[in-house]
MMTF fields as JSON, N, C-alpha, C and O atoms, coordinates in Angstrom:
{
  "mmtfVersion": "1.0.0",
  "mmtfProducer": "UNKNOWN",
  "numBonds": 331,
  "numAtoms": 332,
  "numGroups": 83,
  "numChains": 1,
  "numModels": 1,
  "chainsPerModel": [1],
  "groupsPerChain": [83],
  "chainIdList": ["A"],
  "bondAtomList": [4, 2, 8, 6, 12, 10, 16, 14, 20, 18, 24, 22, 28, 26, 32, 30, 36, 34, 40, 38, 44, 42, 48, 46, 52, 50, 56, 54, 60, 58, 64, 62, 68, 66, 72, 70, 76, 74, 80, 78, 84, 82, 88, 86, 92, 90, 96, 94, 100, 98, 104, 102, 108, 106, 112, 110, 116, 114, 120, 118, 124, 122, 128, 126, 132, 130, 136, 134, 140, 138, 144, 142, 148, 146, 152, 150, 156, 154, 160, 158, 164, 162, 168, 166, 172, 170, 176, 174, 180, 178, 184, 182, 188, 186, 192, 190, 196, 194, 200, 198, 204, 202, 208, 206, 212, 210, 216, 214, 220, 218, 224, 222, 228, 226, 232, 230, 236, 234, 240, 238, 244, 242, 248, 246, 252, 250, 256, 254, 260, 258, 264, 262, 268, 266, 272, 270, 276, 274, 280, 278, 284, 282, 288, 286, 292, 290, 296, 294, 300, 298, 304, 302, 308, 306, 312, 310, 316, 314, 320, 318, 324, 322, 328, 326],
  "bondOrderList": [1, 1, 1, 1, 1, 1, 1, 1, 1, 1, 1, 1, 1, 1, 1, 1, 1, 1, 1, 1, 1, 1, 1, 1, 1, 1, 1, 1, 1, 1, 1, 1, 1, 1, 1, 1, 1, 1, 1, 1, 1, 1, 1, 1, 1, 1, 1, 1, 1, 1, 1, 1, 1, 1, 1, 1, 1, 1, 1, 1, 1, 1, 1, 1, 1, 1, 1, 1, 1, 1, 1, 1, 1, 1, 1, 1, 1, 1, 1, 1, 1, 1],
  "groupList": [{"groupName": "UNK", "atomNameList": ["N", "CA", "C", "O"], "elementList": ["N", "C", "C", "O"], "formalChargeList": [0, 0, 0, 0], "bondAtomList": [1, 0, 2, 1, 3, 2], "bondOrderList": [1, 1, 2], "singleLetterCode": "X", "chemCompType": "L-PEPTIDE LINKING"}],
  "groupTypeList": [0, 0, 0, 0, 0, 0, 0, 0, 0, 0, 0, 0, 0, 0, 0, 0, 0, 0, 0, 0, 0, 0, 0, 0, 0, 0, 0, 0, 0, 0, 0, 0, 0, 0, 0, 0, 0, 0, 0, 0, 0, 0, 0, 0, 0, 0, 0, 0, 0, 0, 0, 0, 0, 0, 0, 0, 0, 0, 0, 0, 0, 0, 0, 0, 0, 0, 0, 0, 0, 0, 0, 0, 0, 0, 0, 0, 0, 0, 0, 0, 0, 0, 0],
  "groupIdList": [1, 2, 3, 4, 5, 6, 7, 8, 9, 10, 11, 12, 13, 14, 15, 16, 17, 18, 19, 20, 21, 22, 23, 24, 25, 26, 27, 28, 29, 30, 31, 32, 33, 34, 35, 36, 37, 38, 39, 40, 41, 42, 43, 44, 45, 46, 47, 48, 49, 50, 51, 52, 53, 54, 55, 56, 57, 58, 59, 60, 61, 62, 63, 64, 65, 66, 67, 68, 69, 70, 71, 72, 73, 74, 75, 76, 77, 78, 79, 80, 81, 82, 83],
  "secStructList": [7, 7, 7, 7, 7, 7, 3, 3, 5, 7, 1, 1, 7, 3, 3, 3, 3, 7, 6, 6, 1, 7, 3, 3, 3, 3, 1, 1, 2, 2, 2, 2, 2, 2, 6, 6, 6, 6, 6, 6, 7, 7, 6, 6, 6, 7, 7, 5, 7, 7, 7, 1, 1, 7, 5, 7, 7, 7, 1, 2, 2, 2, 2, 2, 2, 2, 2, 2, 2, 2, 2, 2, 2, 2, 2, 2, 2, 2, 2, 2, 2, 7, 7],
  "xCoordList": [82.093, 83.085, 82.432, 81.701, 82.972, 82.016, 82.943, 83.981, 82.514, 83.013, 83.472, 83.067, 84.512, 84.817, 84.815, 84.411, 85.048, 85.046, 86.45, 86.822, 86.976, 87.95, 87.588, 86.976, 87.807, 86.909, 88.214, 88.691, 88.686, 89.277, 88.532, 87.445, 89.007, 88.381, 89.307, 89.831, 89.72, 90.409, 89.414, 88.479, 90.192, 89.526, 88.328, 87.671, 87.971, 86.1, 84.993, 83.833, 86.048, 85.224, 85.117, 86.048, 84.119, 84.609, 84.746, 84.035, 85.907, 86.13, 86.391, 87.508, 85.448, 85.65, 85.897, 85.376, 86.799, 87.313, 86.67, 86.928, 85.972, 85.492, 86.455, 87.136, 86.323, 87.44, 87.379, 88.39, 86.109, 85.745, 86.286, 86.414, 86.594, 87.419, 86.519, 86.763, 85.33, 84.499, 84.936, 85.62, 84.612, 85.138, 83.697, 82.976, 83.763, 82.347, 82.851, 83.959, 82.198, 83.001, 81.372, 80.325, 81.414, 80.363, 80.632, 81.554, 80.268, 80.916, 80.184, 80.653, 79.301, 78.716, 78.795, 78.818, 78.833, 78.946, 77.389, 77.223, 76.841, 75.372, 74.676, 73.704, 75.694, 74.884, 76.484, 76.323, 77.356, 78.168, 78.063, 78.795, 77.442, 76.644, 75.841, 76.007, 74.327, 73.756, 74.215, 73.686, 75.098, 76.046, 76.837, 77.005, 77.168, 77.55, 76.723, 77.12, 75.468, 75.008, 74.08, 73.352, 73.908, 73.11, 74.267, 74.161, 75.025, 76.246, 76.745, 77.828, 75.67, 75.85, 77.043, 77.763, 77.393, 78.551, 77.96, 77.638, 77.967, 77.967, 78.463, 79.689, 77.917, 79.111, 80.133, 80.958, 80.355, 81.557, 82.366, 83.364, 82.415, 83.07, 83.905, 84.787, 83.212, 84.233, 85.183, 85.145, 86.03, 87.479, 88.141, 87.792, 88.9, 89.047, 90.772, 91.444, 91.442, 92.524, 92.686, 91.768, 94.056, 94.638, 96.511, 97.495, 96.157, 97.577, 97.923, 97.155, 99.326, 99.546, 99.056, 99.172, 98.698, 97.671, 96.412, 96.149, 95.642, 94.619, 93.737, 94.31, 92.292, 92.176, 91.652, 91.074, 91.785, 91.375, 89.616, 88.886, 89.17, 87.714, 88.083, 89.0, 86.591, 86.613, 86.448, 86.256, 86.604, 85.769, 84.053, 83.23, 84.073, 82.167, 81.797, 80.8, 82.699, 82.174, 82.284, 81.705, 83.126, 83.597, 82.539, 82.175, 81.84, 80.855, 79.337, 78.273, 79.379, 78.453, 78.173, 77.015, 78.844, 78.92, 78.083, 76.888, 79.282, 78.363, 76.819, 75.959, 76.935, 75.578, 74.776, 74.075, 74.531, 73.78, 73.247, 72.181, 74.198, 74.182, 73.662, 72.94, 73.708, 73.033, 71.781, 70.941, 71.369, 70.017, 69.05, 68.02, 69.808, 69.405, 68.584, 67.472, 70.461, 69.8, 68.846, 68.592, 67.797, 66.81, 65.667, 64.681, 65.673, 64.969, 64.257, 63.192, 65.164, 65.083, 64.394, 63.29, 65.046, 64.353, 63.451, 62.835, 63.029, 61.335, 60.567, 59.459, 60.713, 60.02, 59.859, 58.87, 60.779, 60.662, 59.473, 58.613, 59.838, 59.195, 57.273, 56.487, 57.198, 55.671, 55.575, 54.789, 56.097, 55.676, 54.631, 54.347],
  "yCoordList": [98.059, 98.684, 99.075, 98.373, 100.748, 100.808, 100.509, 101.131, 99.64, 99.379, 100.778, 101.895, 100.416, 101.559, 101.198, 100.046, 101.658, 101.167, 102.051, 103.071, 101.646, 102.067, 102.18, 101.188, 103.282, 102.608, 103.32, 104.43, 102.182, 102.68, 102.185, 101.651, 102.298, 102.347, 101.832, 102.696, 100.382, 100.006, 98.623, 97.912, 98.72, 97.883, 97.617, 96.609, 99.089, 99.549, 98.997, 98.622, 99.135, 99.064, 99.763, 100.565, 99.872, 100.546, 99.43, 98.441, 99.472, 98.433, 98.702, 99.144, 98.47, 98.72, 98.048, 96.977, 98.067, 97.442, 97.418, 98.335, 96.554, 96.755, 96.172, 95.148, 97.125, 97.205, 96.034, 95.633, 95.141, 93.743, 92.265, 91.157, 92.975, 91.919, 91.731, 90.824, 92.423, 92.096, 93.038, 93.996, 92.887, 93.553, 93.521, 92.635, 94.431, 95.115, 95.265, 95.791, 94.874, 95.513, 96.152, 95.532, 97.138, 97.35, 97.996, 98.77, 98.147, 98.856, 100.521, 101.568, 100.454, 102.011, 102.403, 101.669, 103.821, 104.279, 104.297, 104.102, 104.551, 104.441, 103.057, 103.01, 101.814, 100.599, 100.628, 99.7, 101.116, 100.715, 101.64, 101.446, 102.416, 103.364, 102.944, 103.006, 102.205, 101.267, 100.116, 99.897, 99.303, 98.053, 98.778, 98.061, 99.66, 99.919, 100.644, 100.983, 100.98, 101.221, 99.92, 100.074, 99.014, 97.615, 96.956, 95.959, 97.458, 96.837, 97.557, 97.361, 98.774, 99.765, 100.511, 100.878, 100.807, 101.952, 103.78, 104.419, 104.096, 105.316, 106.195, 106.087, 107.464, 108.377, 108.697, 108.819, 109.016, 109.705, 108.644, 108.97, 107.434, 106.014, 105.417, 104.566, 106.261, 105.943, 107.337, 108.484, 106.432, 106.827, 106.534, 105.382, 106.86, 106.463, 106.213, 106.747, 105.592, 105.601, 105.436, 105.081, 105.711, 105.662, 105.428, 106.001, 103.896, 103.446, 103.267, 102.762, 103.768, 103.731, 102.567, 101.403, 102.724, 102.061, 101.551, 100.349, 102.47, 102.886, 104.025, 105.047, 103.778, 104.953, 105.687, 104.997, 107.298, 107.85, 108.344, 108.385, 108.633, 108.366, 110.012, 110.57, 110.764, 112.047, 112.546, 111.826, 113.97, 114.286, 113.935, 113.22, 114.818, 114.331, 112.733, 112.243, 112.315, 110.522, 110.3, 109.335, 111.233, 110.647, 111.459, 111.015, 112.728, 113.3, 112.705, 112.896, 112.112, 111.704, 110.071, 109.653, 109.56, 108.316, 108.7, 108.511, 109.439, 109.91, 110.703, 110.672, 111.268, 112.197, 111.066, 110.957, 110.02, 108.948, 107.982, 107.959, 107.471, 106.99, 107.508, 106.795, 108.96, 109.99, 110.112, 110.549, 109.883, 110.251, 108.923, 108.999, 107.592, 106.517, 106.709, 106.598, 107.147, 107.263, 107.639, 107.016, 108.587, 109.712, 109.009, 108.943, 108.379, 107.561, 106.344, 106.224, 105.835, 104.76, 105.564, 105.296, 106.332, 106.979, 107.624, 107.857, 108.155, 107.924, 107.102, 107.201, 106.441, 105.035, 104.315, 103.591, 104.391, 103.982, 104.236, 103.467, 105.836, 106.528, 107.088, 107.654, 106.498, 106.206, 104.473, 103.761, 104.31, 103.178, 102.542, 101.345],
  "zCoordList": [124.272, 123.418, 122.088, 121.389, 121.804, 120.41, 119.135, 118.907, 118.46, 117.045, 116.387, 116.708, 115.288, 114.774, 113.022, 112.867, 112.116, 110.783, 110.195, 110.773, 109.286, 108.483, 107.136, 106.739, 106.082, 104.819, 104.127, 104.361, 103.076, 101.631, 100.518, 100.741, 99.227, 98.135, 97.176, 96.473, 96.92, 96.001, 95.035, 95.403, 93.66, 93.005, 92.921, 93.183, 92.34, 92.617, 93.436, 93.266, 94.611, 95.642, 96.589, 96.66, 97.684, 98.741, 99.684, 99.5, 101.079, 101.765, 103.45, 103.719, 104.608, 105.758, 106.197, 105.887, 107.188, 108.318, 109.751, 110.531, 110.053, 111.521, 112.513, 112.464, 113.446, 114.519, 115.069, 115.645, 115.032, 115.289, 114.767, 115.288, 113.155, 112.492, 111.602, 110.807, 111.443, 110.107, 109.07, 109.432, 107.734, 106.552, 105.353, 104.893, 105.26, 104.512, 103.136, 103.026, 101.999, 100.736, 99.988, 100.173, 99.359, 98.575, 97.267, 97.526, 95.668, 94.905, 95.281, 94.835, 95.936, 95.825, 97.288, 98.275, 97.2, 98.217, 99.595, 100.799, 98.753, 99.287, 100.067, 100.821, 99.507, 99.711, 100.931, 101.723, 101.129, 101.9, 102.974, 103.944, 102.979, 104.277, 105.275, 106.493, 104.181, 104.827, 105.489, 106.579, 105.085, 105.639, 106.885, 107.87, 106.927, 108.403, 109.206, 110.321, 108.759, 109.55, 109.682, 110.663, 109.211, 109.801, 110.626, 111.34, 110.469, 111.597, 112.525, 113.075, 112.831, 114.416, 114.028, 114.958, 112.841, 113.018, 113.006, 112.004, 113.941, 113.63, 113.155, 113.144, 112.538, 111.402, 111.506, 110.601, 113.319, 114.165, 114.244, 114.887, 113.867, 114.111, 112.857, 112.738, 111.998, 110.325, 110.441, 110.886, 109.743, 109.138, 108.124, 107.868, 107.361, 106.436, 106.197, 107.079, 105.296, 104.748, 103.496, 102.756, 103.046, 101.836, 101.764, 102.232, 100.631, 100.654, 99.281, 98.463, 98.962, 97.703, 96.62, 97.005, 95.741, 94.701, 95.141, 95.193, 95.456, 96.266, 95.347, 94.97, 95.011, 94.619, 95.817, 96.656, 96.086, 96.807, 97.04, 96.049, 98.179, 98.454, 98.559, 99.163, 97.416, 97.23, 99.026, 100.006, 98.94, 100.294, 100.122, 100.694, 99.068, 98.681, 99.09, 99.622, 98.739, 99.275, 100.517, 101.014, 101.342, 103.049, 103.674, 104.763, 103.201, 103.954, 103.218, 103.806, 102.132, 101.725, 102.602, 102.607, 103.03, 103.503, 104.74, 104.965, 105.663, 106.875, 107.073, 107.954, 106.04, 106.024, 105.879, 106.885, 104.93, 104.895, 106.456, 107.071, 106.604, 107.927, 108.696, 109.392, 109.019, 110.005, 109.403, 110.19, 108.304, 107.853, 108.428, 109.097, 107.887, 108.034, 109.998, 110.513, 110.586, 111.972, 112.332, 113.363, 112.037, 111.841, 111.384, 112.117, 110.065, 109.682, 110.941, 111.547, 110.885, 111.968, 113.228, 113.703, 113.55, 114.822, 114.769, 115.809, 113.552, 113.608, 113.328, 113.856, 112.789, 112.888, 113.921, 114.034, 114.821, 115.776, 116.962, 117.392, 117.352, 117.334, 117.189, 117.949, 115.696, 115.832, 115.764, 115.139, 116.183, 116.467, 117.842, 117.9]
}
């Protein structure tokens, strides 16, 4: 079964939900990219929400999240790669 993540952004944080029952918090967006992706989430696998008194996650941050992760993927897979 593939894990999925949920991410909102309250109380300067960002905060995912793994479909697993784990919960990720990071204040930056960048370090909370990496955390799901050391926890096998792939880009197509985040989602996001928003609930009143909530601050909202720009678009720039929801494609910036994924673009990361996908880079990371790349990364990794070349490294791998010459390995």
């Amino acid at each position: 079964m593939t894990t999925t993540a949920t991410v909102s952004h309250s109380k300067n944080e960002f905060v995912a939900v793994l479909s697993d029952g784990r919960r990720i918090r990071q204040s930056e967006w960048h370090d909370l990219a990496e955390a799901l992706f050391c926890a096998g989430i792939s880009a197509s696998r985040v989602d996001y929400e928003w609930h009143t008194g909530q601050r909202m996650i720009t678009a720039g941050q929801k494609a910036a999240i994924k673009a990361e992760i996908r880079r990371l993927g790349h990364v990794v897979g070349l490294h791998d790669a010459a390995a």
